[in-house]
ZALO-188861 format. One record per residue (C-alpha): residue in one letter; z, x, y. Coordinates in steps of 0.02 Angstrom, whole numbers, always signed. Example, Ala and Ser with C-alpha at 12.3 -4.5 7.8 and 13.67 -1.06 7.14 Angstrom:
BEGIN
{res->A, pz->+390, px->+615, py->-225}
{res->S, pz->+357, px->+684, py->-53}
END
This chain:
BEGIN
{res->X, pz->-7397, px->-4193, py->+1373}
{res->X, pz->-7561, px->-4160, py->+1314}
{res->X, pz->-7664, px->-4189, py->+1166}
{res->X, pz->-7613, px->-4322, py->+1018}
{res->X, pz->-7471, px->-4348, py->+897}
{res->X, pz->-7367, px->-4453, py->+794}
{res->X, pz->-7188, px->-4416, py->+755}
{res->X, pz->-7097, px->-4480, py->+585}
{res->X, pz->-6929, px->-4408, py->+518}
{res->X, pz->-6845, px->-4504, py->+378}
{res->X, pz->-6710, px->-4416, py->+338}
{res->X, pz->-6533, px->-4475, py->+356}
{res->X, pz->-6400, px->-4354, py->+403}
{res->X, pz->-6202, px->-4383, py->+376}
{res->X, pz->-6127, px->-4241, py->+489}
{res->X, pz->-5940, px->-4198, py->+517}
{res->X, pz->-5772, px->-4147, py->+418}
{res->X, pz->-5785, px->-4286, py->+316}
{res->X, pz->-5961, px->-4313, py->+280}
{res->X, pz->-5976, px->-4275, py->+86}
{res->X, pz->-5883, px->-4453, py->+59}
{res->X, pz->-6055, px->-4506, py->+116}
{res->X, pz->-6118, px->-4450, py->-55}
{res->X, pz->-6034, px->-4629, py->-125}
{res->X, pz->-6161, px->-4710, py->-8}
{res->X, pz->-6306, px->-4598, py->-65}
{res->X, pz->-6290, px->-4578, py->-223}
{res->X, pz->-6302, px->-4754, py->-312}
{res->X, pz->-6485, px->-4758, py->-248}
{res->X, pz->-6550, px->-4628, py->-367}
{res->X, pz->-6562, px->-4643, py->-557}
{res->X, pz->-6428, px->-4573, py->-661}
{res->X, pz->-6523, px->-4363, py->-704}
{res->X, pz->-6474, px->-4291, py->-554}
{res->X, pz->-6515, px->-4075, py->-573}
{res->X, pz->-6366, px->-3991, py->-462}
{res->X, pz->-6468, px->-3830, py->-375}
{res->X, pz->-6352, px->-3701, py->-296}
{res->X, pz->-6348, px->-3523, py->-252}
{res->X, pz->-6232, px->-3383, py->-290}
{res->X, pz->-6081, px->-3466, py->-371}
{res->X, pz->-6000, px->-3460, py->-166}
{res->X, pz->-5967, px->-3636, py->-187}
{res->X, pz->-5870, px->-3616, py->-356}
{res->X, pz->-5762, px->-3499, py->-235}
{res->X, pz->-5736, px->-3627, py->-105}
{res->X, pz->-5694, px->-3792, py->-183}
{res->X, pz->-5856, px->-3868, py->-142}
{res->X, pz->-5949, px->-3846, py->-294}
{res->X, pz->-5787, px->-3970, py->-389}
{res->X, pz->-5816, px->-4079, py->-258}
{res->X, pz->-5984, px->-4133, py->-263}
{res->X, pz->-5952, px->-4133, py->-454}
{res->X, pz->-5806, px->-4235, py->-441}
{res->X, pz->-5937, px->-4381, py->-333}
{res->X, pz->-6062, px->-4360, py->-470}
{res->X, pz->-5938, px->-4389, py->-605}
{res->X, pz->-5871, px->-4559, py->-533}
{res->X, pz->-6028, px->-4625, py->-487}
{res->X, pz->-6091, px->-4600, py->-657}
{res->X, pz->-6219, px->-4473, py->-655}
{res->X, pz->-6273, px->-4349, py->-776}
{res->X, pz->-6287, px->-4190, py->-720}
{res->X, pz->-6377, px->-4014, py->-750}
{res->X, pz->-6375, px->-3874, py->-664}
{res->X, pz->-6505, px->-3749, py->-570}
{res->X, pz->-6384, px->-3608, py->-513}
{res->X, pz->-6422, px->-3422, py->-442}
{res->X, pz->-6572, px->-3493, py->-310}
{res->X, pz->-6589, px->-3313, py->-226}
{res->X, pz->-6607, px->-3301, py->-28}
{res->X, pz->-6772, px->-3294, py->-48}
{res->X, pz->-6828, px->-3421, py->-191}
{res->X, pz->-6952, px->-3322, py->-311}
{res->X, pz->-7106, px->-3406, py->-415}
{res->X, pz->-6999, px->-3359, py->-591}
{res->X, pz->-6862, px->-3454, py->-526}
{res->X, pz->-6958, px->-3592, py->-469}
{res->X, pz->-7051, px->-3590, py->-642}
{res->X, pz->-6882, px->-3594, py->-734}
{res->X, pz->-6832, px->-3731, py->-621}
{res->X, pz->-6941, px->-3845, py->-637}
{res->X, pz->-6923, px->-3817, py->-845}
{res->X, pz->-6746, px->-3885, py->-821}
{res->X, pz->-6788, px->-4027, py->-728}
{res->X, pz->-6910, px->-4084, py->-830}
{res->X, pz->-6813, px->-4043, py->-1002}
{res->X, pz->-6676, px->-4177, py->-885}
{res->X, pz->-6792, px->-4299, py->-859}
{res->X, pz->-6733, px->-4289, py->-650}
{res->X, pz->-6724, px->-4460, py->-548}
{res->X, pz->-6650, px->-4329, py->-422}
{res->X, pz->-6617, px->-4160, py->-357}
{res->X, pz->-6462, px->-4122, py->-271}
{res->X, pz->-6459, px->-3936, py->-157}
{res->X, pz->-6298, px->-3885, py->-118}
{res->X, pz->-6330, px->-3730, py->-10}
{res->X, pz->-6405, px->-3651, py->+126}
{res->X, pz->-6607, px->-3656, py->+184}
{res->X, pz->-6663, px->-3577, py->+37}
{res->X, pz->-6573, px->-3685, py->-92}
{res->X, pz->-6661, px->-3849, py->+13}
{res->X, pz->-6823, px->-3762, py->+17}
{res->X, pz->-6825, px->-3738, py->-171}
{res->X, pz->-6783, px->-3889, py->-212}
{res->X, pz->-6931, px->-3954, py->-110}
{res->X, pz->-7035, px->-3839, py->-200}
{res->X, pz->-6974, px->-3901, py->-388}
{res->X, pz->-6975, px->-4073, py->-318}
{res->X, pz->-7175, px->-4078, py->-293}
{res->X, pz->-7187, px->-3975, py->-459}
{res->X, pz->-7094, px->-4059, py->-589}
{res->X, pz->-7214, px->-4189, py->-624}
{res->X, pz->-7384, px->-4094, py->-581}
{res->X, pz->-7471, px->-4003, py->-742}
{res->X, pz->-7550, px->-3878, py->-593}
{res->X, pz->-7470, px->-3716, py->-557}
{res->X, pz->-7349, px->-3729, py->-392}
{res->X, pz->-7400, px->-3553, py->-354}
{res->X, pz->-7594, px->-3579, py->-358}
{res->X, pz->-7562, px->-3755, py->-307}
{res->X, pz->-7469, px->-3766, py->-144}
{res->X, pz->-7450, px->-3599, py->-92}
{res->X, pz->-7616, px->-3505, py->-122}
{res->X, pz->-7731, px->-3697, py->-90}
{res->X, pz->-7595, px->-3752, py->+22}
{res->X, pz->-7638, px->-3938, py->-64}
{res->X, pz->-7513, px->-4068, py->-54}
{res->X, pz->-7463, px->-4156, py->-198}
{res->X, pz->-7544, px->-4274, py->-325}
{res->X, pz->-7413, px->-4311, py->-452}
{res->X, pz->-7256, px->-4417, py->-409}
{res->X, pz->-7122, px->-4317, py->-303}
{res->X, pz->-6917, px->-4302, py->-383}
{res->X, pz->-6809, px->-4361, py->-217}
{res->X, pz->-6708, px->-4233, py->-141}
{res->X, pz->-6537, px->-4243, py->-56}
{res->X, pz->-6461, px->-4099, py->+49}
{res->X, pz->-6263, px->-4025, py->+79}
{res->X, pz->-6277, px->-3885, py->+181}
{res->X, pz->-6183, px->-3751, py->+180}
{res->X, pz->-6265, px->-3613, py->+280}
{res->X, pz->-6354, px->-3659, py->+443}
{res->X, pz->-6530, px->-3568, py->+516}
{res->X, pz->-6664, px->-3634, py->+423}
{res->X, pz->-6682, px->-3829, py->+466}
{res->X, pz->-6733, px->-3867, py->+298}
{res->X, pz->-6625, px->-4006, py->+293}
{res->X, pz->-6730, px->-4093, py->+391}
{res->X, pz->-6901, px->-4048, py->+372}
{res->X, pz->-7037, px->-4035, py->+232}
{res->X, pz->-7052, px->-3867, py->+229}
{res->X, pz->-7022, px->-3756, py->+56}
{res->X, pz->-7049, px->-3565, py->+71}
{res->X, pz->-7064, px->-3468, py->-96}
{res->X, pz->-7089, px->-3268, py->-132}
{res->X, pz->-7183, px->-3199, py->-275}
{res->X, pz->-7135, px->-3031, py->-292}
{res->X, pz->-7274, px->-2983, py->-413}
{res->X, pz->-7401, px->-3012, py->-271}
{res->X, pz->-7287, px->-2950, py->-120}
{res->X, pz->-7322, px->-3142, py->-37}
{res->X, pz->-7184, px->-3232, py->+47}
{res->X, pz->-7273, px->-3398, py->+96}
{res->X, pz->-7207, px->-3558, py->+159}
{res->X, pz->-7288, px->-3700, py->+154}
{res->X, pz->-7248, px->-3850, py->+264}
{res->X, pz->-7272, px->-4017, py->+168}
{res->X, pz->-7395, px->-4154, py->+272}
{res->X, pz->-7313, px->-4311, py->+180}
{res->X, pz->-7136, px->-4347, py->+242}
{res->X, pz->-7087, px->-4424, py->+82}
{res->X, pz->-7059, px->-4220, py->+37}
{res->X, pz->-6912, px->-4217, py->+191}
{res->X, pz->-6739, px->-4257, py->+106}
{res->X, pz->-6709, px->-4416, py->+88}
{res->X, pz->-6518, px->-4355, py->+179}
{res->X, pz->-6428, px->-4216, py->+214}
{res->X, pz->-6253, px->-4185, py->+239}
{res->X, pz->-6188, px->-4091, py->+379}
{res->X, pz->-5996, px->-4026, py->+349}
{res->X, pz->-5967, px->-3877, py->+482}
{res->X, pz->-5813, px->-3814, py->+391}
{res->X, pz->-5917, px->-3770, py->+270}
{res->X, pz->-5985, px->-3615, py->+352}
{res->X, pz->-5826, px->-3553, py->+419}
{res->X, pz->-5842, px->-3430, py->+268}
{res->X, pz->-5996, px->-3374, py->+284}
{res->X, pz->-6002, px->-3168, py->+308}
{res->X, pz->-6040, px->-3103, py->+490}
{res->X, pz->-6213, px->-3064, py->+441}
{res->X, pz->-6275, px->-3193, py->+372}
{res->X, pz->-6194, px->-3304, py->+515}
{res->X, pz->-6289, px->-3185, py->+644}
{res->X, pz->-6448, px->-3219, py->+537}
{res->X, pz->-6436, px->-3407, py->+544}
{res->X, pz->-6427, px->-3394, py->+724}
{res->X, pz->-6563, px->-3289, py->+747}
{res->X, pz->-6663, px->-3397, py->+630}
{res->X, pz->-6628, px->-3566, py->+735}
{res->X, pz->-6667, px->-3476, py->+898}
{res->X, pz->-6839, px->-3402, py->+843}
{res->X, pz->-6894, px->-3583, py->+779}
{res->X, pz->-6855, px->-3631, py->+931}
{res->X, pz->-6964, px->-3496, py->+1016}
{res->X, pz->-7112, px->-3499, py->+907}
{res->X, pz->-7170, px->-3688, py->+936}
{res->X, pz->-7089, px->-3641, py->+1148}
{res->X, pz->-7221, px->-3502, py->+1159}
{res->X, pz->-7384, px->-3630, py->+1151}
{res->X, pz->-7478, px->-3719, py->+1270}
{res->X, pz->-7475, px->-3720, py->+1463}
{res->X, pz->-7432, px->-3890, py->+1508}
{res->X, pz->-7295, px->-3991, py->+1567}
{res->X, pz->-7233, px->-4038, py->+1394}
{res->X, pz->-7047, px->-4140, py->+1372}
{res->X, pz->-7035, px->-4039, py->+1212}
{res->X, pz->-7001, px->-3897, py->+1318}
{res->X, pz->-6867, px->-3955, py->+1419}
{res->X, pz->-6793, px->-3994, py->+1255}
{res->X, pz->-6824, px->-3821, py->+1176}
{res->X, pz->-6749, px->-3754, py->+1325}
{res->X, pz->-6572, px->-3843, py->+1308}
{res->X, pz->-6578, px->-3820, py->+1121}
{res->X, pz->-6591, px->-3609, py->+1173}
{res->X, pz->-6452, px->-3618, py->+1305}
{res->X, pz->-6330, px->-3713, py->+1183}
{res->X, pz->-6364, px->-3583, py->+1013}
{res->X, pz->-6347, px->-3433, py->+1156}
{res->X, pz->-6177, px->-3494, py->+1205}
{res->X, pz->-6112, px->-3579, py->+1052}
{res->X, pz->-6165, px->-3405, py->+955}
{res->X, pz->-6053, px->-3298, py->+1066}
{res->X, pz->-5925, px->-3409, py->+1054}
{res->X, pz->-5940, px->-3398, py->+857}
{res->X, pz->-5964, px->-3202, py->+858}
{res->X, pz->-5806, px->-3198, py->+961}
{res->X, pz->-5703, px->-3307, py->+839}
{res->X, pz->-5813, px->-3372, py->+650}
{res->X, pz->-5672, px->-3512, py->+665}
{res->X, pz->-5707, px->-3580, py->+794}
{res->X, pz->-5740, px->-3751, py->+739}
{res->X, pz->-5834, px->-3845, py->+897}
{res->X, pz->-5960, px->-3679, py->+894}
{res->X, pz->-6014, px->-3685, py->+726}
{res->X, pz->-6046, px->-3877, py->+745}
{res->X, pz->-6145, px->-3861, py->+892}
{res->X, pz->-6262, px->-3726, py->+783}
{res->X, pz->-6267, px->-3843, py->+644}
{res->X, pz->-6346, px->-3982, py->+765}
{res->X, pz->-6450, px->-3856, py->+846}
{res->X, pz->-6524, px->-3781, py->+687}
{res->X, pz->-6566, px->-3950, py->+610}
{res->X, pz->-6655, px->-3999, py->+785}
{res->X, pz->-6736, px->-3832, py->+786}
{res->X, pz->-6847, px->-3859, py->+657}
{res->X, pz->-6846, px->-4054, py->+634}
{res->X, pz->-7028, px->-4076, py->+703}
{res->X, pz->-6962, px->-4146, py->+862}
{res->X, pz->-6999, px->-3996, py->+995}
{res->X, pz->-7157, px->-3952, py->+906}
{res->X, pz->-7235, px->-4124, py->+963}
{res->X, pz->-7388, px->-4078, py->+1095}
{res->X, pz->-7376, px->-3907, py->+1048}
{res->X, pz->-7511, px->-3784, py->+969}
{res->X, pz->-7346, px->-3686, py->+888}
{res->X, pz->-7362, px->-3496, py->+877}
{res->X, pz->-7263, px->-3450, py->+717}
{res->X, pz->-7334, px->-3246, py->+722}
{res->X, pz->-7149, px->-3194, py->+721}
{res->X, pz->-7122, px->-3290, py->+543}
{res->X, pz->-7286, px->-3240, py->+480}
{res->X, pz->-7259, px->-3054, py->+505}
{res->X, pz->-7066, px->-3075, py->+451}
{res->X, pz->-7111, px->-3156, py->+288}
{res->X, pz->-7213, px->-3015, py->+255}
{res->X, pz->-7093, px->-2892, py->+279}
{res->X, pz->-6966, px->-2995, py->+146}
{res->X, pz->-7104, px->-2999, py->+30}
{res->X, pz->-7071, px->-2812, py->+29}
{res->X, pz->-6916, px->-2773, py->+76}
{res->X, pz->-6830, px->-2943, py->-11}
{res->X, pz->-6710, px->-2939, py->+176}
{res->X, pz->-6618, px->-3089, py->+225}
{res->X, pz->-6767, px->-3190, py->+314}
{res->X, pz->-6667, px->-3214, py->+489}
{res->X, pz->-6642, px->-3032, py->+494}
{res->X, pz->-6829, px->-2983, py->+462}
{res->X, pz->-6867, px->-3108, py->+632}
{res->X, pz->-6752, px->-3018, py->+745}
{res->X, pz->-6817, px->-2845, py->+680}
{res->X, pz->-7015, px->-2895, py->+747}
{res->X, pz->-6980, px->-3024, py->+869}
{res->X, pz->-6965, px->-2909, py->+1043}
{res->X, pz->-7101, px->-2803, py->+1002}
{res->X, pz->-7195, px->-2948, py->+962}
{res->X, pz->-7149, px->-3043, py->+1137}
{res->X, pz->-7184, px->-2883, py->+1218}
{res->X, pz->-7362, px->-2864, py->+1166}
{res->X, pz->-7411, px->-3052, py->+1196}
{res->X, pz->-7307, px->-3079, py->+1368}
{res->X, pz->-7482, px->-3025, py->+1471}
{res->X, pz->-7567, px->-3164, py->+1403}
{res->X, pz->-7434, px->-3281, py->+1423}
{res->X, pz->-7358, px->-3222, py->+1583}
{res->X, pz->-7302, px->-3415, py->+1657}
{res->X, pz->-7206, px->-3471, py->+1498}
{res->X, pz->-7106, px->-3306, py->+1491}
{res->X, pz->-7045, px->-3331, py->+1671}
{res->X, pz->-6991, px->-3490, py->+1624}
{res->X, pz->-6889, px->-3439, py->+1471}
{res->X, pz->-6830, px->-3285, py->+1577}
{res->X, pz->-6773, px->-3410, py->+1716}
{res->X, pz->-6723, px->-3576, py->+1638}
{res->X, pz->-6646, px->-3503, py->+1490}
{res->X, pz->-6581, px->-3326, py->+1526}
{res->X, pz->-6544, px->-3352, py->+1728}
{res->X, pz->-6642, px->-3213, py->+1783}
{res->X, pz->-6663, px->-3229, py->+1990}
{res->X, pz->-6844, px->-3221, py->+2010}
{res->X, pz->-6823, px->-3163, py->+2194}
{res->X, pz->-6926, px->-2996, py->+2249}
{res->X, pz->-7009, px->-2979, py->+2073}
{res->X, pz->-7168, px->-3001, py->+2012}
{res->X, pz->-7188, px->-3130, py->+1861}
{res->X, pz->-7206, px->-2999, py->+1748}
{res->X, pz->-7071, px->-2911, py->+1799}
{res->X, pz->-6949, px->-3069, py->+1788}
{res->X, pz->-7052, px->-3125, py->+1627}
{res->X, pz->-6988, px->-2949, py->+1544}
{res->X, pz->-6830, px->-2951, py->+1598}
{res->X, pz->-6787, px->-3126, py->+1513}
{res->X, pz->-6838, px->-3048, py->+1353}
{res->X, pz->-6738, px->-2883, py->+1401}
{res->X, pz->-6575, px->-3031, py->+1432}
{res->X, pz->-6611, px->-3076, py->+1259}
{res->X, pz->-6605, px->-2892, py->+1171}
{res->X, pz->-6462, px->-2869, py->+1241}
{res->X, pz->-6398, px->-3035, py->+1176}
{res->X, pz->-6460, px->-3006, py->+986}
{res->X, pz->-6375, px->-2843, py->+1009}
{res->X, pz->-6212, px->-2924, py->+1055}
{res->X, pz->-6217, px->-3029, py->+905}
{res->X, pz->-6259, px->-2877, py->+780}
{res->X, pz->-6415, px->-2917, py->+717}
{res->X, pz->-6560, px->-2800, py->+661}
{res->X, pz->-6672, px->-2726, py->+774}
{res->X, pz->-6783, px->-2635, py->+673}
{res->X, pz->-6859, px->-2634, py->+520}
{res->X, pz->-6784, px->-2460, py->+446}
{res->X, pz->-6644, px->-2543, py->+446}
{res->X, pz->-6708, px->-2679, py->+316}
{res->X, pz->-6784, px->-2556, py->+206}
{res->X, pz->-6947, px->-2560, py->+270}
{res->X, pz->-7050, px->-2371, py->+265}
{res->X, pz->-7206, px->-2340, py->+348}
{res->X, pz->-7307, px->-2330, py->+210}
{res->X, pz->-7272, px->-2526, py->+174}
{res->X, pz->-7352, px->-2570, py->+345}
{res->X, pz->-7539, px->-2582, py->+303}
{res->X, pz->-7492, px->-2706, py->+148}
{res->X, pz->-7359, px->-2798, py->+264}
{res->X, pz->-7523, px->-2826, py->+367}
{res->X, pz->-7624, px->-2873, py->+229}
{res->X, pz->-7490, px->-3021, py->+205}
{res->X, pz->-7459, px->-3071, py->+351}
{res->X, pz->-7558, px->-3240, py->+403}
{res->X, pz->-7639, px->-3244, py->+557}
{res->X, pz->-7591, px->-3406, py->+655}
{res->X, pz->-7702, px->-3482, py->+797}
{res->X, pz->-7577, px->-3578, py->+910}
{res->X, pz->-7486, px->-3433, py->+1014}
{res->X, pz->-7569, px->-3339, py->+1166}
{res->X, pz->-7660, px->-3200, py->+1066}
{res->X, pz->-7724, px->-3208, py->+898}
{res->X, pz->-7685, px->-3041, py->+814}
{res->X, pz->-7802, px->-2945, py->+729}
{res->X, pz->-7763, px->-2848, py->+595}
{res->X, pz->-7748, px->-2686, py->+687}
{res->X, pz->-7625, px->-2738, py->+813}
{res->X, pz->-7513, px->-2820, py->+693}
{res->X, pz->-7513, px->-2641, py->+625}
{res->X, pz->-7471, px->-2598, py->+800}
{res->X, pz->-7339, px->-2724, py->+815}
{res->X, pz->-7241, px->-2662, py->+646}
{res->X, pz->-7238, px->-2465, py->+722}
{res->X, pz->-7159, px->-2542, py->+855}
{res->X, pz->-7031, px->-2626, py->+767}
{res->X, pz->-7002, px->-2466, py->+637}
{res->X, pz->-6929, px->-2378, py->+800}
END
């Protein structure tokens, strides 16, 4: 492995059928505010929502509530949370939810106590923060985005058409735990199970599709890819299938948890331009990466010929006898279209909404990255976007 690194991950994860009891461990460690942040109201439906209210209530706390986080987490709402949090006086902030619930409350835990805007602050500046943090606990109920586990907190303002995530430097942003029930996303609707899937598998490949050395990361990357390809068929064949839907729960959270990005430059042009295109469109984020990924892969596989054989061999099986490298390097990705196909996801962008009269200002927004094998200009992402309109 080349180059330098150091590797820190403090958060503590409780996974399994009976993990929320953990919250009795958890929560005595926090003062008594704790702000509940959910979605929807899908947990009201479910049974979890009583439950987690049920923990607060015997271990004393006193509780407010941040409900209706969208799928993708907009400035207002991040404004209007961080009113209530400070109106509760927070000692901590509880997400009950999927990646977009966690990331949000990352993003009102580093505002709540800074006089800054967040927007201007952390997400135009990128700065980290300079006002004491409001600890934040996780229970997850959709897998995909890793946020469980990481410091990243990605937040849309629709005004400007930005998506923009921004990953925080200082672990003490990372939950301080998460837990990890797998029943818990039995329920979740075929599409946005699909989505999750897709979204743990492209984490995977944007921090895979860096660097040229012999890196352990990879070999890790490449097991993590094998077990979300099986474990999502078995899942698309039967959404109860219990050991599956574990298996993408672990996955997901070691997806994105830092660990296989250690030695690695990290590409991260597939979320750039797929942020974009939800700034715009507002499309469920895992679906916007599978609708530019190929045609993304397919216009940078010349200059990174070697690590596409790899993938095409070590995680798709492709027999690399009587074929050039290209031609085995283009067939892995042609294993994995017809694999995202299989599942149901979204292969283009028409499909999300997306006309192409939105392209130029999806290309405006998109940020150009500097780890992969080509840095875009502006004109091919342009190029890349027709692609993925067909």
């Amino acid at each position: 492995m080349l180059g330098n690194f150091s590797f820190c991950n403090p958060t503590k994860l409780y996974f399994g059928d009976e993990s929320l009891n953990f919250l009795n461990t958890e929560l005595p460690k926090y003062g008594e505010n704790v702000v509940l942040i959910y979605g929807g109201g899908s947990i009201k439906k479910n049974g979890i929502y009583d439950a987690v209210i049920k923990i607060l209530e015997e271990n004393g706390k006193n509780v407010a509530e941040i409900s209706h986080v969208m799928p993708n987490p907009t400035v207002d709402k991040l404004y209007e949370g961080v009113d209530i949090a400070r109106k509760h006086h927070a000692d901590f902030l509880l997400a009950v939810g999927g990646g977009s619930v966690c990331d949000y409350a990352k993003a009102v835990s580093v505002s709540v106590n800074c006089d800054e805007d967040p927007w201007e602050k952390y997400y135009l500046r990128f700065e980290e923060p300079t006002c004491e943090t409001v600890p934040v606990g996780c229970v997850l109920t959709m897998v995909g985005t890793g946020s469980e586990m990481n410091a990243g907190a990605v937040i849309t303002n629709p005004h400007t058409h930005q998506k923009i995530g921004h990953v925080f430097a200082d672990e003490k942003i990372m939950p301080k735990f998460a837990v990890l029930n797998p029943k818990y996303t039995l329920t979740l609707p075929h599409y946005q199970m699909v989505s999750g899937v897709y979204d743990i598998f492209n984490h995977i490949c944007e921090q895979y599709f860096s660097g040229e050395d012999d890196n352990t990361s990879d070999y890790i990357s490449e097991g993590l890819m094998r077990s979300v390809i099986h474990s999502s068929c078995a899942a698309n064949k039967d959404p109860q299938n219990y050991e599956a839907r574990s298996n993408l729960m672990w996955a997901a959270t070691w997806a994105l948890n830092t660990l296989v990005s250690k030695g690695k430059s990290t590409d991260w042009m597939v979320h750039m331009i797929g942020q974009s295109v939800g700034a715009y469109t507002n499309a469920t984020h895992g679906m916007t990466l599978a609708a530019v990924s190929l045609p993304y892969y397919r216009y940078i596989l010349p200059y990174g010929v070697k690590k596409f054989k790899r993938f095409a061999m070590n995680v798709w099986n492709v027999d690399p006898a009587g074929k050039t490298d290209e031609q085995v390097a283009r067939e892995g990705l042609d294993a994995m279209e017809n694999w995202m196909k299989e599942l149901g996801l979204v292969m283009n962008l028409k499909e999300l909404g997306a006309t192409e009269d939105m392209l130029e200002g999806i290309a405006d927004g998109t940020i150009i990255m500097q780890g992969g094998y080509k840095v875009l200009e502006r004109n091919e992402i342009v190029e890349i976007l027709k692609e993925s309109l067909k």
